[in-house]
VEXDREN-2710 file (C-alpha; in Angstrom, 1 decimal):
% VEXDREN-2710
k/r/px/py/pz
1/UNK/-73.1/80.0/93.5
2/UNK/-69.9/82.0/93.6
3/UNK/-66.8/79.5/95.0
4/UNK/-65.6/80.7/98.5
5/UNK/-61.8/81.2/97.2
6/UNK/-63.3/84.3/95.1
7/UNK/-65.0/85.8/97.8
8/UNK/-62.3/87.0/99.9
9/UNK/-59.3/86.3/97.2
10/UNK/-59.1/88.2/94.4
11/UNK/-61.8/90.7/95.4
12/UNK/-60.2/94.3/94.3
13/UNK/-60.1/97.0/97.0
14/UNK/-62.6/99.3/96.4
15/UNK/-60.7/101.9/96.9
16/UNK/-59.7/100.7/93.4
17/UNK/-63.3/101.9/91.9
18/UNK/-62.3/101.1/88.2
19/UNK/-61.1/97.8/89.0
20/UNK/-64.0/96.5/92.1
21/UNK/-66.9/97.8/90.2
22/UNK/-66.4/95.6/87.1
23/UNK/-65.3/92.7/89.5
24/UNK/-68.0/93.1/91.6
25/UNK/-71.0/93.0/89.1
26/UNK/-70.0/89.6/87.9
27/UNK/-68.8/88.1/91.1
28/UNK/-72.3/88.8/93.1
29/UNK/-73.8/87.2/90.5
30/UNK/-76.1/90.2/88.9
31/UNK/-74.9/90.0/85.3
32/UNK/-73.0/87.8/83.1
33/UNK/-71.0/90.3/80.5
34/UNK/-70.0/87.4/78.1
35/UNK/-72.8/87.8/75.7
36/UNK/-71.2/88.2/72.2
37/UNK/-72.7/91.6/71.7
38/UNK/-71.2/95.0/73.5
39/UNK/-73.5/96.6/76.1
40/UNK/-75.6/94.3/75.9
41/UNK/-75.3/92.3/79.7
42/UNK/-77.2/88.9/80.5
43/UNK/-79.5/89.4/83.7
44/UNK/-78.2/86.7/86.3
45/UNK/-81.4/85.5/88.8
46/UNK/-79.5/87.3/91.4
47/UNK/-79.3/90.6/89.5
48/UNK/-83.1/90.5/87.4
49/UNK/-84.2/90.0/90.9
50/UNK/-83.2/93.5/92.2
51/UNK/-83.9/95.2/89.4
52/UNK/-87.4/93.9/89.9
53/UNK/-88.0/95.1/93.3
54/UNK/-86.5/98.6/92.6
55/UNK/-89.5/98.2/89.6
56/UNK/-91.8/97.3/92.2
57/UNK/-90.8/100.3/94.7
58/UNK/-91.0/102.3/91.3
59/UNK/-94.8/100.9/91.0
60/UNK/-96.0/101.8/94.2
61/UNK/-95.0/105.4/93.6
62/UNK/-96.9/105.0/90.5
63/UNK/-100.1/103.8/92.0
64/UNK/-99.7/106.1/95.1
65/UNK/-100.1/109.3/92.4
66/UNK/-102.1/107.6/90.5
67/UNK/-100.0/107.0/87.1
68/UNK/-101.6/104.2/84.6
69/UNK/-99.5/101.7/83.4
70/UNK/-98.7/101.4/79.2
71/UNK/-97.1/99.1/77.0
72/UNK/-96.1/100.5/73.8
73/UNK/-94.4/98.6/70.8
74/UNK/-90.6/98.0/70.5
75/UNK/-90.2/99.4/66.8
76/UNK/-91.4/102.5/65.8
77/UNK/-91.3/103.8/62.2
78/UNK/-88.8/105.7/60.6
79/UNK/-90.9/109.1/59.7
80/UNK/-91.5/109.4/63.6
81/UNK/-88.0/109.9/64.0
82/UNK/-87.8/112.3/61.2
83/UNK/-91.0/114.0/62.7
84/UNK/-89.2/114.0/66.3
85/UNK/-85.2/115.8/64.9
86/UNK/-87.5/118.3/63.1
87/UNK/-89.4/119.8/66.3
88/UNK/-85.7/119.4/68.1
89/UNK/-84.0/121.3/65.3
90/UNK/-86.5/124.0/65.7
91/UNK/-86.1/124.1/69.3
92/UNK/-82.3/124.5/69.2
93/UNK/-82.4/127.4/66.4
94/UNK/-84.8/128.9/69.0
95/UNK/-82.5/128.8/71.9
96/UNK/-79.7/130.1/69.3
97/UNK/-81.6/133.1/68.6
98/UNK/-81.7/134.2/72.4
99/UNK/-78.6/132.8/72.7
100/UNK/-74.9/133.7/71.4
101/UNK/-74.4/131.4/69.1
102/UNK/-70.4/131.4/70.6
103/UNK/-71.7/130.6/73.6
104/UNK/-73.3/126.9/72.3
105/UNK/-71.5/124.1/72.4
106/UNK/-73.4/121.6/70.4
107/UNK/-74.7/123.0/67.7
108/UNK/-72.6/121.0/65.0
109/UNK/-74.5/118.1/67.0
110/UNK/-77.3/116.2/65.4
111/UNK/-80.7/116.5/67.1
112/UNK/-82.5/113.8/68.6
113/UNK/-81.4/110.2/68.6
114/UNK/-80.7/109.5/65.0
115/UNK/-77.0/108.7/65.6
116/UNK/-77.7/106.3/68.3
117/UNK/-80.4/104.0/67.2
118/UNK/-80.5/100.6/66.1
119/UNK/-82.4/100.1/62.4
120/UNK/-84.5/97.2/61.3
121/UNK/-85.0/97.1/57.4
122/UNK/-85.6/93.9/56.2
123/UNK/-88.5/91.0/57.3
124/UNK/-87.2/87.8/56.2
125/UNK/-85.9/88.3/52.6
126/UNK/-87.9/91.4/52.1
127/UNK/-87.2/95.1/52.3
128/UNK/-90.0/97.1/54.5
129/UNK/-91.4/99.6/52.7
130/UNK/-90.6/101.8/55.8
131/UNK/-87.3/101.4/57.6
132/UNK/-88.5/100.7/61.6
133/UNK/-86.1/101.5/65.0
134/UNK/-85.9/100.3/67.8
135/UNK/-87.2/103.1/70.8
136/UNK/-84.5/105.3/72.0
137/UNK/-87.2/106.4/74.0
138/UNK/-90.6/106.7/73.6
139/UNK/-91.6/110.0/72.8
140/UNK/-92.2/109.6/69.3
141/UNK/-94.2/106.1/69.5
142/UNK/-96.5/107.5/73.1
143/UNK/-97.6/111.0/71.4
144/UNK/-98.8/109.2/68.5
145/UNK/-101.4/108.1/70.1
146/UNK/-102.0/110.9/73.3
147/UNK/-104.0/113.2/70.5
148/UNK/-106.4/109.8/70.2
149/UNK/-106.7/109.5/73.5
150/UNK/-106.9/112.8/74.7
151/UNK/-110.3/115.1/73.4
152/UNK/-111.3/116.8/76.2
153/UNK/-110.4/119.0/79.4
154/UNK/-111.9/116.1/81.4
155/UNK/-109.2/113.5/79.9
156/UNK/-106.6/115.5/81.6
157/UNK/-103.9/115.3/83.7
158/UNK/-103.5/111.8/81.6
159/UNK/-100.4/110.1/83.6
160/UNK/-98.9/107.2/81.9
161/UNK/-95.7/105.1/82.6
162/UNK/-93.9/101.9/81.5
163/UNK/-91.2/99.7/82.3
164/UNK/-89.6/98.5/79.2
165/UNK/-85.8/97.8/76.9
166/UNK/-84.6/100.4/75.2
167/UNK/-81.8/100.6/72.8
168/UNK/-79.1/102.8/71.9
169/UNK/-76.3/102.2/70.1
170/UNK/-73.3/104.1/73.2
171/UNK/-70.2/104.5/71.5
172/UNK/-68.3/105.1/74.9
173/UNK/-66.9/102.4/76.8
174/UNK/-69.5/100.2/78.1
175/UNK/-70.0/99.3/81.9
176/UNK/-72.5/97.3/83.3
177/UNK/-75.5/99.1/84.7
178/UNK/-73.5/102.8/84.2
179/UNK/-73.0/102.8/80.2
180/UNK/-74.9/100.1/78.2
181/UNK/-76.9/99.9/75.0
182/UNK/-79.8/97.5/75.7
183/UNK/-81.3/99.8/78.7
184/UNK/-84.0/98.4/81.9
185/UNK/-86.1/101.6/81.4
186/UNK/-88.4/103.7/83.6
187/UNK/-90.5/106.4/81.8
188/UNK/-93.3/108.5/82.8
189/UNK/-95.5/110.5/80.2
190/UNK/-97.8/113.1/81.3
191/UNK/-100.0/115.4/80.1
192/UNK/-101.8/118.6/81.7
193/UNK/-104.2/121.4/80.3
194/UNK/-101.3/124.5/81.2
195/UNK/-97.8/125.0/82.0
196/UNK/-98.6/125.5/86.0
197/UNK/-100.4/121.7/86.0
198/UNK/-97.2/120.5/84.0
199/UNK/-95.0/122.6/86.9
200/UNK/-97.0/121.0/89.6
201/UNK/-96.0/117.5/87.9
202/UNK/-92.4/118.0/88.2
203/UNK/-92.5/118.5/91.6
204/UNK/-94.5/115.6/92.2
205/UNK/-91.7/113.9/90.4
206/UNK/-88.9/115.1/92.4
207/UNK/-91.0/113.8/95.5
208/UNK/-92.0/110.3/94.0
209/UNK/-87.6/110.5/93.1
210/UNK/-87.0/111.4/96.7
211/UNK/-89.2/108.3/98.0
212/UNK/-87.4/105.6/95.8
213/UNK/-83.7/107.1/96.8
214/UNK/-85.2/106.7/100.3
215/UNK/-85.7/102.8/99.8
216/UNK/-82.3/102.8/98.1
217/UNK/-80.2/104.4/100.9
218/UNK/-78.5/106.9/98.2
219/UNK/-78.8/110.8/98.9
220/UNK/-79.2/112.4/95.2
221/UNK/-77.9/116.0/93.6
222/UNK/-81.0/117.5/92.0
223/UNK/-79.8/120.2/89.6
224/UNK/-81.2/122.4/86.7
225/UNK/-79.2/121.1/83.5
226/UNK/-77.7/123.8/81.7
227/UNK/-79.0/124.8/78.7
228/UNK/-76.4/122.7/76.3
229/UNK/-77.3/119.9/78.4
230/UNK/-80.8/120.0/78.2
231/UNK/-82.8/117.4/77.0
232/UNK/-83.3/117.7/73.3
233/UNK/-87.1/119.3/72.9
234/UNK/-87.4/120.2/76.9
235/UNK/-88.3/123.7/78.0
236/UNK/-85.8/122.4/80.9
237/UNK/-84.4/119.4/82.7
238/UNK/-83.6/118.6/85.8
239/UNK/-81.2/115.5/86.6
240/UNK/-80.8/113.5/89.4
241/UNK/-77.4/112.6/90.4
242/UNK/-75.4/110.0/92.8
243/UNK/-72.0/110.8/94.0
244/UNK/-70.2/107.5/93.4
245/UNK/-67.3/106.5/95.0
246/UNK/-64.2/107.9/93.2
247/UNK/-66.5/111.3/93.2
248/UNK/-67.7/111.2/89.5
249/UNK/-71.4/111.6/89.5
250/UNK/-73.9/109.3/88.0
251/UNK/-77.0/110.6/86.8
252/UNK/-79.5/108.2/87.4
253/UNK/-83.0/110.1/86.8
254/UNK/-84.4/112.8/85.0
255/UNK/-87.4/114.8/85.0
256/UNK/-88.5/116.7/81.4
257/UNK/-90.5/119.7/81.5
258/UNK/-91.8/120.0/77.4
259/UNK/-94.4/122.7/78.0
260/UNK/-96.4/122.8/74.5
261/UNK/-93.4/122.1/72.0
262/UNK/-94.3/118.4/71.4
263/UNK/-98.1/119.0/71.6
264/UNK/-98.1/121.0/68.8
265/UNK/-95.4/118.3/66.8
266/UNK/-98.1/115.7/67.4
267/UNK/-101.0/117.9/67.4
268/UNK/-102.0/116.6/70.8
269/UNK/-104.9/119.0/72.2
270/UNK/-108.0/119.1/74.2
271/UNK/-111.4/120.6/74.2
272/UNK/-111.4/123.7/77.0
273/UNK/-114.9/124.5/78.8
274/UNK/-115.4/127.5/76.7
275/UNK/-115.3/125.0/74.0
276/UNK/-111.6/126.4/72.4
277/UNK/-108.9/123.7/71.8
278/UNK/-105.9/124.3/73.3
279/UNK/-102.3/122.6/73.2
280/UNK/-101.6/120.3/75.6
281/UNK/-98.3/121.0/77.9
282/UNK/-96.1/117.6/79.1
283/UNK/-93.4/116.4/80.9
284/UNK/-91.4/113.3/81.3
285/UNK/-89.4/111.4/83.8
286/UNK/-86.9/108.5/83.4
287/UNK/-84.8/106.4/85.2
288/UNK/-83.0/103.2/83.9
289/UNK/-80.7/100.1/86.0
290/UNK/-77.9/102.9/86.5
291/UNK/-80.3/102.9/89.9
292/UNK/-78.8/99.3/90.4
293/UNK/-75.3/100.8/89.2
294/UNK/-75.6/103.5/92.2
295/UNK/-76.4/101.2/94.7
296/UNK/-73.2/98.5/93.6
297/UNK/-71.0/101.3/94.0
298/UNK/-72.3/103.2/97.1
299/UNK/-73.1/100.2/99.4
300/UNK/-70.7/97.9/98.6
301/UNK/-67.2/97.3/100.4
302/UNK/-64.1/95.4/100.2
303/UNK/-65.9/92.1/100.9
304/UNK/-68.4/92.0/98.1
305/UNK/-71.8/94.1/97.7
306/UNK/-74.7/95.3/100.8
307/UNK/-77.8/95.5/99.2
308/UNK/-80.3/97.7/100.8
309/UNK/-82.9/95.2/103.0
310/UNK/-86.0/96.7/100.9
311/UNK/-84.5/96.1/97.3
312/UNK/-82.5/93.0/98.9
313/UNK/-83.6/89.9/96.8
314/UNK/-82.8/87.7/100.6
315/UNK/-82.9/90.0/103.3
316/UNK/-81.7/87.4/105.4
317/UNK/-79.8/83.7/105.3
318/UNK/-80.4/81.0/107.3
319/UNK/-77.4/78.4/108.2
320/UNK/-77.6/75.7/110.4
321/UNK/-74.2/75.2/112.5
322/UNK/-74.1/71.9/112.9
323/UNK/-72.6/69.3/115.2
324/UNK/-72.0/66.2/115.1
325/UNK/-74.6/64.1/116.5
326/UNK/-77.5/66.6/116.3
327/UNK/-77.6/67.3/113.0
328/UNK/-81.2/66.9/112.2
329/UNK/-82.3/68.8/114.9
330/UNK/-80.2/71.7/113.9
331/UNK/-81.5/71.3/110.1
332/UNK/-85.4/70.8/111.5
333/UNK/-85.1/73.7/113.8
334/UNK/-83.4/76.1/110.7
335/UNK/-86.2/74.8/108.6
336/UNK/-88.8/76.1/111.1
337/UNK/-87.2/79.3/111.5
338/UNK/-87.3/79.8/107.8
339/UNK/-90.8/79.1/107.4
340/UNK/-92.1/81.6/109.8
341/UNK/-89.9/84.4/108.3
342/UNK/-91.2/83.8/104.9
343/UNK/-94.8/83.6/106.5
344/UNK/-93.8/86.8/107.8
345/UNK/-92.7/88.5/104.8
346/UNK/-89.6/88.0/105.1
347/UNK/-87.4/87.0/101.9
348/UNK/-85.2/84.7/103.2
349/UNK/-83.5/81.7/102.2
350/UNK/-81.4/78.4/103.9
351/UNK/-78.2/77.1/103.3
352/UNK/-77.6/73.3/103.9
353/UNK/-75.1/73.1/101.5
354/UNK/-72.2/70.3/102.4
355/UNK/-69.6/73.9/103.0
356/UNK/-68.1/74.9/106.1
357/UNK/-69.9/78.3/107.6
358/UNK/-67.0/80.3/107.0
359/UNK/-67.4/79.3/103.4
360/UNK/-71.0/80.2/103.2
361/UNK/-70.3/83.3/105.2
362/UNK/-67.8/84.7/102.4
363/UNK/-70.6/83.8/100.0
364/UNK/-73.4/85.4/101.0
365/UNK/-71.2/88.5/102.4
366/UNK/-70.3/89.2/98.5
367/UNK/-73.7/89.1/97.5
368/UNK/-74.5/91.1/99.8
369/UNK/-77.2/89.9/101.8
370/UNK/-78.3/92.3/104.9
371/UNK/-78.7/89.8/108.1
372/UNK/-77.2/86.8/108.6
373/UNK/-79.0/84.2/110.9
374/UNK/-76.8/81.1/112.5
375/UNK/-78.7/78.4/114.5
376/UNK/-76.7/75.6/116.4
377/UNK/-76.9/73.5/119.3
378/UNK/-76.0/75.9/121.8
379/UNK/-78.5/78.7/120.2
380/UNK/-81.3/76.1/120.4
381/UNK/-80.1/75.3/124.0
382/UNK/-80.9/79.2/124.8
383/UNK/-83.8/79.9/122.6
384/UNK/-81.9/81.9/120.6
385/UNK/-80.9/83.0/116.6
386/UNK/-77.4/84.3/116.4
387/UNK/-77.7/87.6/114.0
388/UNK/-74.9/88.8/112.0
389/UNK/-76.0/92.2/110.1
390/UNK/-74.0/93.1/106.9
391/UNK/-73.1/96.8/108.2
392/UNK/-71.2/95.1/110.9
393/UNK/-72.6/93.9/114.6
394/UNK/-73.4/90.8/115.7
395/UNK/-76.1/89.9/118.4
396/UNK/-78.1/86.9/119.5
397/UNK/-81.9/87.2/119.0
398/UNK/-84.6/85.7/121.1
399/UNK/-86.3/82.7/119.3
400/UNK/-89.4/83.8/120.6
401/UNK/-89.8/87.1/119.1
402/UNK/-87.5/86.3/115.9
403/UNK/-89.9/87.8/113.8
404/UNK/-89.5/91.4/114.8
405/UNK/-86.3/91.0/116.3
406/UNK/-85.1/90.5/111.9
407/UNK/-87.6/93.2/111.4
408/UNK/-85.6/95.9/113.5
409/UNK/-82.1/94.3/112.4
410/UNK/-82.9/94.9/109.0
411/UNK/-84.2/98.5/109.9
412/UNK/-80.8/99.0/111.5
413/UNK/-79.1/97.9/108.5
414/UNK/-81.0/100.4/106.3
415/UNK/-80.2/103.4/109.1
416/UNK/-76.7/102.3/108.6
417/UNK/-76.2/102.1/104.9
418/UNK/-78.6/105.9/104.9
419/UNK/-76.1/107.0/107.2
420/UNK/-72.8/106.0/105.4
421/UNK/-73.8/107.6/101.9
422/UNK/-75.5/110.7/103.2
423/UNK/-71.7/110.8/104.8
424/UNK/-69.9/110.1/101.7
425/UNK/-71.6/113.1/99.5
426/UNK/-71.4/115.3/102.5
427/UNK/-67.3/114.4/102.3
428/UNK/-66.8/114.3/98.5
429/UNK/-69.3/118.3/98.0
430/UNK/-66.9/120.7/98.3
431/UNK/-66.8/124.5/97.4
432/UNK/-64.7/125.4/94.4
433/UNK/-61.5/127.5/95.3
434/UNK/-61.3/130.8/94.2
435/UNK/-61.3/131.7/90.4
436/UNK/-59.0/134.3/89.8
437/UNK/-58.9/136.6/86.6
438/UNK/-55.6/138.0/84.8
439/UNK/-54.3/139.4/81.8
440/UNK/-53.5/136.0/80.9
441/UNK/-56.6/134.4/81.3
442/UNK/-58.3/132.7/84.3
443/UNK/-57.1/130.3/87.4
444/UNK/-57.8/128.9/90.5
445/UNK/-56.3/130.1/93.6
446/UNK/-55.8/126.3/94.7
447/UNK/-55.3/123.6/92.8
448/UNK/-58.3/120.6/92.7
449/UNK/-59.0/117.9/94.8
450/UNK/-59.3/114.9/93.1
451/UNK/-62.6/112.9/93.4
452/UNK/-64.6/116.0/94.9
453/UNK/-68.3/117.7/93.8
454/UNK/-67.2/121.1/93.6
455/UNK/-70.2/123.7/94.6
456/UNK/-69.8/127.8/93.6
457/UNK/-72.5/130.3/93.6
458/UNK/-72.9/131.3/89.7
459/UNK/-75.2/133.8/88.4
460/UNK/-73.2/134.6/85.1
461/UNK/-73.6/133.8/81.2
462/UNK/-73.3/130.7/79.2
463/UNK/-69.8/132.1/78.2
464/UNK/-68.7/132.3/81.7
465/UNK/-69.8/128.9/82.6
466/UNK/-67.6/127.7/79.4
467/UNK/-65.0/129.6/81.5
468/UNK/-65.4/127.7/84.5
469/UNK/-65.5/124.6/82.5
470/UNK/-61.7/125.2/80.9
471/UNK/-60.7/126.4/84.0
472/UNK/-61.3/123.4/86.0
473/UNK/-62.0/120.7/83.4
474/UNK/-65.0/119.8/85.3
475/UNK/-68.6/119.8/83.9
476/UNK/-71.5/121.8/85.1
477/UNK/-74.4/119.6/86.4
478/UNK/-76.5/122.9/86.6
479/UNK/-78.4/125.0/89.2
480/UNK/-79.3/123.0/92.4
481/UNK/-83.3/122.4/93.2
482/UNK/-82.2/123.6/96.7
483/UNK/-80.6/127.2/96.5
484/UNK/-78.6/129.2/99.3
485/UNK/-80.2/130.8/101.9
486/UNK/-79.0/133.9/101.7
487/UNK/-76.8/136.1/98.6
488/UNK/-73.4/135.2/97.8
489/UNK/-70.9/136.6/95.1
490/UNK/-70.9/135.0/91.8
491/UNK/-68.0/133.2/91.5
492/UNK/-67.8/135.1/88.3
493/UNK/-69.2/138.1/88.3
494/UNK/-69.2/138.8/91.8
495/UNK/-73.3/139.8/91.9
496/UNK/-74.9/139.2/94.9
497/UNK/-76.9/135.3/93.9
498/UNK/-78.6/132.6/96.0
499/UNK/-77.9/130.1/92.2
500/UNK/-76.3/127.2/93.7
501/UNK/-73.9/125.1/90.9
502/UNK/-72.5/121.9/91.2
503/UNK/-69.5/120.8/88.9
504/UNK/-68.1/117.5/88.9
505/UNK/-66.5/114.3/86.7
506/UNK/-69.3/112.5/85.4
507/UNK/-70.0/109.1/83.6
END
């Protein structure tokens, strides 16, 4: 448990995003960073707790649209990878030849993963014949195996998912959650019998998306990717953003639509009804702990973390008050209300540690636990629980109906966290000022605000968006899933367009 002194001293003002976030992961207790290898956090019982109700939220969506759970192997060998950078090499000359060559900005880049993975060559004292990786991801190792599984229009849609590590070796500066190399992963694999099915999929994933932001109190940006920040081998991507609190945006899902490309890499097809084989067409979706991340640095506050009551690991604490004399009854009473609350449901937990409230308060206030629940003397006298919610408000609760008295303080916890977000993004989008054009190049007509989503409407080339980017020195997180209503200039251009962009600092 986390000493009192560091729950209210020493806590950074969050305000002070670089230096709370950091701070905060450690001092709630989700990770311990002092494992002797970079990026590579130790799960605290506090923190692997979360992350495994977000993975059970994430498994109920599953099961709702009826997605079958996988496990595939850790190492996959060497000639996959090869197999996987050719198909992506061929896919990027492709977009180069509709494309102005001028106009791309990674094509010195090497496709795929091969600069990011993490090699194992030797067993023992003995060289493997062939050099093995740990996934990246797990296109390579999955579509193996979809053209064994798959024979047949009636094996389709085949919708597959697992929760497993992956690795990448991430150069950048490391932060927990946000930037790591060993990576709590989410992926989905599916495959349909045309491009429409496939179509249909993605926007079943941008539903199943908008569910789990729903349990996690963050409003998301849903936005086309660009085409130079496309997934490598995707027809297109769309990525899923949260607007953190110093307004850089943290991409926390993504949803792949492949069409055929990687069918006909792995040679994945199916028998048709007129007895033709055709190429299968696939999509993917992933999201990793960056959902954890997201929810650290959107809920929390200058006190410590407030976890969201459905992904909370306690929803709420029980401490006895107690007073001299009556201590027993106090501690039998507390122990009573516990036990119906977990019979109800309810994850909950008591404190009789030998600490002063006000020290347990500042304890479970950095953690972040959503309702507090005090029992004394005087509460028992009234028949009473004394609530304290983590949003702020405090309230007593009749003893008699405590059960969904905690049920609706927890609901108004949730209203209140929804609330605050969907009020932070709406405060931090802005439109972009005007870009103006001279003989010396382009400008803005005012300067930037720092820490703000910038929004334009953009109907204009590759080369103009490199424009915008040099203008402002802020990246495009593409077209947004939800356009304008009605025409608007290019920012550009000028042409009438209903293209909603968003540009912002991201991580």
């Amino acid at each position: 448990m986390t000493q009192p002194a560091k729950a209210k001293r020493g806590i950074p003002a969050k305000s002070d995003f670089t230096e709370w976030y950091p701070f905060m992961v450690e001092a709630a207790e989700l990770v311990d960073k002092r494992y002797p290898i970079k990026g590579m956090d130790v799960w605290r019982p506090y923190g692997w707790k979360t992350m495994r109700l977000i993975d059970d939220v994430t498994h109920g969506e599953m099961e709702r649209t009826e997605h079958e759970e996988v496990r595939f192997p850790l190492l996959i060998p060497e000639n996959l990878l090869e197999k996987e950078n050719v198909l992506v090499a061929r896919l990027q000359r492709a977009r180069e030849e509709g494309v102005n060559p001028d106009e791309l900005r990674d094509e010195e880049e090497d496709a795929g993963f091969k600069k990011e993975v993490y090699w194992v060559k030797h067993a023992g004292d003995n060289d493997l014949d062939v050099p093995m990786f740990l996934r990246p991801t797990s296109e390579t190792a999955i579509y193996t195996l979809f053209p064994l599984w798959i024979r047949s229009h009636a094996d389709l849609p085949l919708k597959t998912y697992q929760i497993v590590n992956t690795f990448r070796y991430e150069t950048k500066q490391t932060r927990s959650f946000i930037r790591v190399r060993e990576i709590h992963f989410f992926e989905a694999h599916t495959a349909h019998i045309d491009e429409d099915c496939a179509s249909r999929q993605i926007e079943e994933d941008l539903e199943i998306v908008r569910r789990i932001m729903d349990a996690l109190c963050l409003p998301v940006l849903m936005a086309k990717r660009p085409v130079w920040d496309t997934f490598p081998g995707a027809w297109y991507t769309i990525g899923i953003d949260v607007v953190m609190p110093n307004g850089r945006t943290l991409q926390v899902a993504s949803c792949h639509h492949y069409r055929d490309q990687w069918a006909k890499a792995f040679d994945i097809k199916y028998e048709g009804e007129n007895g033709e084989f055709e190429y299968c067409h696939q999509t993917t979706y992933g999201m990793s702990e960056r959902l954890l991340g997201a929810v650290v640095g959107m809920h929390g506050d200058d006190s410590g973390l407030i976890m969201p009551p459905r992904i909370a690991p306690i929803q709420a604490i029980v401490i006895p008050v107690l007073k001299k004399g009556s201590e027993q009854l106090v501690v039998d009473e507390a122990r009573a209300l516990l036990a119906e609350l977990k019979d109800a449901g309810i994850r909950c937990r008591i404190d009789e540690r030998d600490l002063r409230p006000g020290q347990k308060y500042y304890d479970w206030e950095i953690k972040g636990v959503p309702l507090r629940l005090e029992l004394g003397t005087r509460d028992i006298e009234n028949a009473t629980v004394f609530a304290a919610k983590r949003t702020g408000g405090k309230t007593p609760l009749p003893r008699n109906d405590i059960i969904s008295s905690v049920k609706l303080q927890l609901a108004e916890v949730e209203a209140e966290l929804k609330s605050r977000a969907s009020m932070h993004m709406e405060g931090r989008v802005k439109p972009l000022p005007k870009l103006i054009q001279s003989e010396t190049g382009w400008s803005l007509e005012e300067d930037l605000e720092e820490g703000i989503v910038h929004e334009i409407a953009f109907d204009g080339s590759d080369a103009d968006a490199e424009v915008i980017e040099r203008t402002t020195g802020l990246s495009f997180l593409g077209d947004a899933v939800e356009q304008y209503t009605e025409e608007r200039p290019c920012a550009v251009t000028r042409k009438p367009t209903k293209r909603r962009v968003w540009l912002a600092r991201t991580y």
